[in-house]
Backbone as CSV, one residue per row, in Angstrom:
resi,resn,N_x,N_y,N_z,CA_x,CA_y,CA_z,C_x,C_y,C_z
1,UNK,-23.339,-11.292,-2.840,-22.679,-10.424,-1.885,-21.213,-10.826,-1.795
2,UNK,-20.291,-10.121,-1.633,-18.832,-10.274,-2.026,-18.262,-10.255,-0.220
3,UNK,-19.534,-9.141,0.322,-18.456,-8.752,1.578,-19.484,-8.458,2.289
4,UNK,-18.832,-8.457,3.626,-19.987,-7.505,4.765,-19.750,-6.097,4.434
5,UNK,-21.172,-5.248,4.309,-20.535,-4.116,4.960,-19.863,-3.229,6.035
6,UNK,-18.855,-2.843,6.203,-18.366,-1.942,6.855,-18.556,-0.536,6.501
7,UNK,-18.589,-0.163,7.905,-19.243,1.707,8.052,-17.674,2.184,7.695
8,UNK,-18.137,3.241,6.670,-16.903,4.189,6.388,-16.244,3.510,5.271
9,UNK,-16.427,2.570,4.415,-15.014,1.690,3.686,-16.181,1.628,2.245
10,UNK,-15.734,1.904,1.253,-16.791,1.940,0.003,-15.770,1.062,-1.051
11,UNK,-16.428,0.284,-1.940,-15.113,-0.922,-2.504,-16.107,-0.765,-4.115
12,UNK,-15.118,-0.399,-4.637,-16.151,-0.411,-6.539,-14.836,-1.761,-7.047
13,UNK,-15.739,-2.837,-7.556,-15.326,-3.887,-7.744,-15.511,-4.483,-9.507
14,UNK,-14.745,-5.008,-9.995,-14.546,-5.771,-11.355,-14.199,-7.068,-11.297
15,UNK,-14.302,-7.681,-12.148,-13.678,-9.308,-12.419,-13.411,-9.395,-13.563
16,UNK,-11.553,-9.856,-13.418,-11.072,-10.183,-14.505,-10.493,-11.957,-13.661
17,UNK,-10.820,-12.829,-14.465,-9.716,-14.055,-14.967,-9.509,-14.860,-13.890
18,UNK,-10.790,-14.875,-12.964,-10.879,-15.309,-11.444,-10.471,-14.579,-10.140
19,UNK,-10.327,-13.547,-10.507,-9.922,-12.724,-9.416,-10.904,-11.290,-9.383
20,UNK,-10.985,-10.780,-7.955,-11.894,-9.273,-8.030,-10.940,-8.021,-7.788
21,UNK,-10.833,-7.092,-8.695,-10.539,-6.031,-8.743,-11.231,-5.057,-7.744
22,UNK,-10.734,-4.663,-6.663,-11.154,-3.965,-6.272,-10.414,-2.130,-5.713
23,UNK,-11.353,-1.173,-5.678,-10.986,-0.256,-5.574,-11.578,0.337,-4.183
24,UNK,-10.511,0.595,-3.218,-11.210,0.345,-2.386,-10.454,1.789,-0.929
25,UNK,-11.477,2.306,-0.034,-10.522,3.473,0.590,-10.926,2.507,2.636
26,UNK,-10.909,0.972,2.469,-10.521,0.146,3.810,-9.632,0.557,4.374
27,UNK,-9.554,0.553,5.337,-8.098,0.651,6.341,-7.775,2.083,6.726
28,UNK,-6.833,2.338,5.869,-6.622,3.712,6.317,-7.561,5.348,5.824
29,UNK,-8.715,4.849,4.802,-9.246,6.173,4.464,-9.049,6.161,3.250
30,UNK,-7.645,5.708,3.004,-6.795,6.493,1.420,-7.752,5.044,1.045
31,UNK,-7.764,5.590,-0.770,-8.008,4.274,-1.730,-6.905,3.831,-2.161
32,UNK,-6.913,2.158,-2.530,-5.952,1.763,-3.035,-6.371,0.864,-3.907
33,UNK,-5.865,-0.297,-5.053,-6.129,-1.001,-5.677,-5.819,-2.464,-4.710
34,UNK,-6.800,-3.230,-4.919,-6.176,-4.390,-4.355,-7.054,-5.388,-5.216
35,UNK,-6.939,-6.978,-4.840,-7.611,-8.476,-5.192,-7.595,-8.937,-4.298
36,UNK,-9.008,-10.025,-4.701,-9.118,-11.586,-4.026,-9.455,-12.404,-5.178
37,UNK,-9.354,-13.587,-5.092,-9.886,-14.716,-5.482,-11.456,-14.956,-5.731
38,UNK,-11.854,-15.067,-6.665,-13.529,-15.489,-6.328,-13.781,-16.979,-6.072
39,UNK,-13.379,-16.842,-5.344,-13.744,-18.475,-4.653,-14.255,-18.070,-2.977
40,UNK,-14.526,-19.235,-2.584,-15.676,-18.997,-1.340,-14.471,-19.322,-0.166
41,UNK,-14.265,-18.641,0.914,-16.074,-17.667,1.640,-15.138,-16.450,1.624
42,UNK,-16.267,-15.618,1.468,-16.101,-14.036,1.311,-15.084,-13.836,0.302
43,UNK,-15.218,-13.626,-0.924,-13.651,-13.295,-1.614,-13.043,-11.865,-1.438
44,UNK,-13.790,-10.789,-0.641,-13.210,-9.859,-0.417,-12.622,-9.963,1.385
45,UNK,-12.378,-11.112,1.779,-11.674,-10.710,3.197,-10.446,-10.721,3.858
46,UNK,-9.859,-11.441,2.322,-8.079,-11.223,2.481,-7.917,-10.591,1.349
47,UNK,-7.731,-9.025,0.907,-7.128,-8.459,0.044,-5.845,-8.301,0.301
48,UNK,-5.414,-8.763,-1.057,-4.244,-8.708,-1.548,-3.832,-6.797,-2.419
49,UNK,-2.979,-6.230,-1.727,-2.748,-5.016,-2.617,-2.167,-4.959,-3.597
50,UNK,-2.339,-4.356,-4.444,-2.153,-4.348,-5.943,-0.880,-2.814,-6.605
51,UNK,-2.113,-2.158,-5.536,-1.463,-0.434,-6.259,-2.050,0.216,-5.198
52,UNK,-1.037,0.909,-4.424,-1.195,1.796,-3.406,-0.795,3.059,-3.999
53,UNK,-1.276,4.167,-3.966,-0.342,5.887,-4.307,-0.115,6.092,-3.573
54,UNK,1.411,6.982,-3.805,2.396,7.681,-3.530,1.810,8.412,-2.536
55,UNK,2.673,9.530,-1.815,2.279,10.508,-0.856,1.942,11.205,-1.714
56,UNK,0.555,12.110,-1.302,0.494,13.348,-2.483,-0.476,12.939,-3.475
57,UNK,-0.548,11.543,-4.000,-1.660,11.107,-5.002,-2.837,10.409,-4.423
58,UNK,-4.154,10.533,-5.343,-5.238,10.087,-5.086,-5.866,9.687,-6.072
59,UNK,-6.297,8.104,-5.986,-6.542,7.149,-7.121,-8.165,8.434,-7.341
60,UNK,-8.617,8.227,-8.728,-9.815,9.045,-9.680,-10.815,8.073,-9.926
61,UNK,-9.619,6.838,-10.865,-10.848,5.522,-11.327,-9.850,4.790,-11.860
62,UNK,-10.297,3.588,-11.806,-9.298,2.675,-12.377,-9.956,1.601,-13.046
63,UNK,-9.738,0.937,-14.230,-10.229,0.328,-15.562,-9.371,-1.053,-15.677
64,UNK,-10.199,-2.367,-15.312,-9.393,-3.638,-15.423,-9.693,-4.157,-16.763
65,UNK,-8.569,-4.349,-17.307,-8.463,-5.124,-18.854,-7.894,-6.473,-18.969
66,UNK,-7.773,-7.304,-19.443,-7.264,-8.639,-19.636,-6.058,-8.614,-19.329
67,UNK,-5.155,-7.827,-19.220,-3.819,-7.586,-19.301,-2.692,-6.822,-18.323
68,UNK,-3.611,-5.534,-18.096,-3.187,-4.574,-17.168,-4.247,-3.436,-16.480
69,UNK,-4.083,-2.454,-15.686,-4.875,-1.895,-14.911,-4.639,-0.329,-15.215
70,UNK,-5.116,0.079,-16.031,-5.608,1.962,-16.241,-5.678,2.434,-14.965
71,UNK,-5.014,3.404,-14.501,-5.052,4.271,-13.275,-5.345,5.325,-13.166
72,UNK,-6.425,6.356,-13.271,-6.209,8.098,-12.986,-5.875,8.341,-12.065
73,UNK,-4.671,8.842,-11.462,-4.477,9.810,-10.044,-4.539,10.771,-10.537
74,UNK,-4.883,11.790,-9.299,-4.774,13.175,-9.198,-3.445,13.228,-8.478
75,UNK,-2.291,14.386,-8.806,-1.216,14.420,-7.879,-1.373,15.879,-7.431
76,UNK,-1.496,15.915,-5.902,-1.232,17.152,-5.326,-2.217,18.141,-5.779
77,UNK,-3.350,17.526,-6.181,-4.854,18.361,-6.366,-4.988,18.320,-7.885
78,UNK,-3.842,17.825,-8.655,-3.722,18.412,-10.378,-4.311,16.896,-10.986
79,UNK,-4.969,17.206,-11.834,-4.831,15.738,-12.566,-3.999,15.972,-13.852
């Protein structure tokens, strides 16, 4: 288990290189990209943000690689 659940907040998660990728719509509703550490306790309870969108965009899916982070937004309904 990475995290408690919270009502309303859905988090699709990866691991690259000691750290968790997460994709996540906490806080305000919107999704954003953020990390933690996988080290103990809870590694999802201080996220760190990564990639927030713009006004107007909405993260699709996002793909962690050794290197860098694949993003689909939709902008303004269009992908």
């Amino acid at each position: 288990v990475l995290a408690r659940r919270r009502e309303g907040a859905q988090y699709f998660v990866e691991h690259r290189h000691g750290w968790f990728y997460v994709v996540t719509n906490e806080g305000d509703g919107e999704y954003r990209i953020a990390r933690a550490r996988d080290v103990p306790p809870g590694p999802l309870e201080d996220l760190e943000t990564v990639y927030e969108p713009d006004v107007g965009e909405v993260i699709e899916d996002a793909d962690v690689f050794d290197t860098h982070i694949i993003v689909l937004v939709r902008r303004y309904g269009l992908q």
